[in-house]
Structure formats: structure tokens, C-alpha cells
N, C-alpha and C positions, 0 to 999 in steps of 0.2 A: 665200203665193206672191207674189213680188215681179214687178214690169213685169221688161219684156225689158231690160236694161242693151246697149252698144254692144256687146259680144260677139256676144252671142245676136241682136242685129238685122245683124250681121256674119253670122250664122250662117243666117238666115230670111229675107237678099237677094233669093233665086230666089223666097220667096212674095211679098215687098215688093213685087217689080214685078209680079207676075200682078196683083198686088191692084192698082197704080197703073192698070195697064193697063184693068179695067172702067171706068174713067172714072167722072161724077158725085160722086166723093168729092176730099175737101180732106185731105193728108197736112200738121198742123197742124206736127206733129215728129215727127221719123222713126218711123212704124210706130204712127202713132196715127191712124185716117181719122175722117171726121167728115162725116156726110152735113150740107148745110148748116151751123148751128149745135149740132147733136148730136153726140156722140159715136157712132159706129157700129161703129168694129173697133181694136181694141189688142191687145198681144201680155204673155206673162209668160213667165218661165221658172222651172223647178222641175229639183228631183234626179228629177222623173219624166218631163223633158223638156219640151218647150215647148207653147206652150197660144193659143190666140186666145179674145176673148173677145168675139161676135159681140151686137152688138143686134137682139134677134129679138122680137116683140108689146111691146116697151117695157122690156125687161129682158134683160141680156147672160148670152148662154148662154156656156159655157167650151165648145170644141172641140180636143181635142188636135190638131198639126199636126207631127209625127215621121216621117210615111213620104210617099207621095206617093198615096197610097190618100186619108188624111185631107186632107194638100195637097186635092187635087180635092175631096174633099167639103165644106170649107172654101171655096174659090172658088162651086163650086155654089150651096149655100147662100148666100152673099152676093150673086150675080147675082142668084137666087131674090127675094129681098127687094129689091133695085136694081129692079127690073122693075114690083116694087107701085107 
């Protein structure tokens, strides 16, 4: 599964700014956030569709992000852990 190339972050706009929108996170290059000096959320895309790959207990979970079911639980989650 490869990063999200400029398509697919063309394609994942409308998540890019919810996720700018939490604030605390540094967008280092598009679609890449990084709490402080961490890595905390990046994106990939697949023939099975697009994917985030969240930093959760010290290891990045994969969360599909295709509908707006996942959208939300994707934001959830990452405020979720913004708030620790």
C-alpha cells in the first residue's frame, strides 16, 4: 500500500481540513500531521481505497476512510487521543 500521491490527497480535501481543523497538529507536507515532532496521521491509498494510518498507544493503526461513516470515526478517534 503506497502514501496517498497528489490525486488521492486531491481526492481526501474535505478530510484534510476537518483534520487541520482540530488544531495541535503540524501538517509537515500535505496530509502528513505530526503532533510535535511525531508522526501522528498520514494517509495511503490502495485498489481497496483510501486508508489513514493513525498513531494510537505508540503504533499506527490503519483506518479505512471511504464513506463518511469512517470519515467521522477517523476524526473521532484522533480528537479522542488530541485530548490525552
Amino acid at each position: 500500500m503506497k502514501h496517498a500521491g497528489e490525486k488521492a490527497l486531491d481526492a481526501l480535501e474535505p478530510v484534510l481540513q476537518k483534520i487541520r481543523a482540530l488544531g495541535a497538529l503540524r501538517e509537515r507536507k500535505r496530509g502528513a500531521f505530526y503532533r510535535g515532532s511525531i508522526g501522528f496521521l498520514h494517509f495511503h491509498e490502495d485498489p481497496a481505497g483510501f486508508f489513514a494510518d493513525l498513531k494510537k498507544d505508540g503504533d499506527f493503526v490503519r483506518m479505512p476512510v471511504n464513506n463518511s461513516a469512517e470519515i467521522q470515526n477517523l476524526i473521532r478517534e484522533a480528537k479522542c487521543l488530541l485530548a490525552d
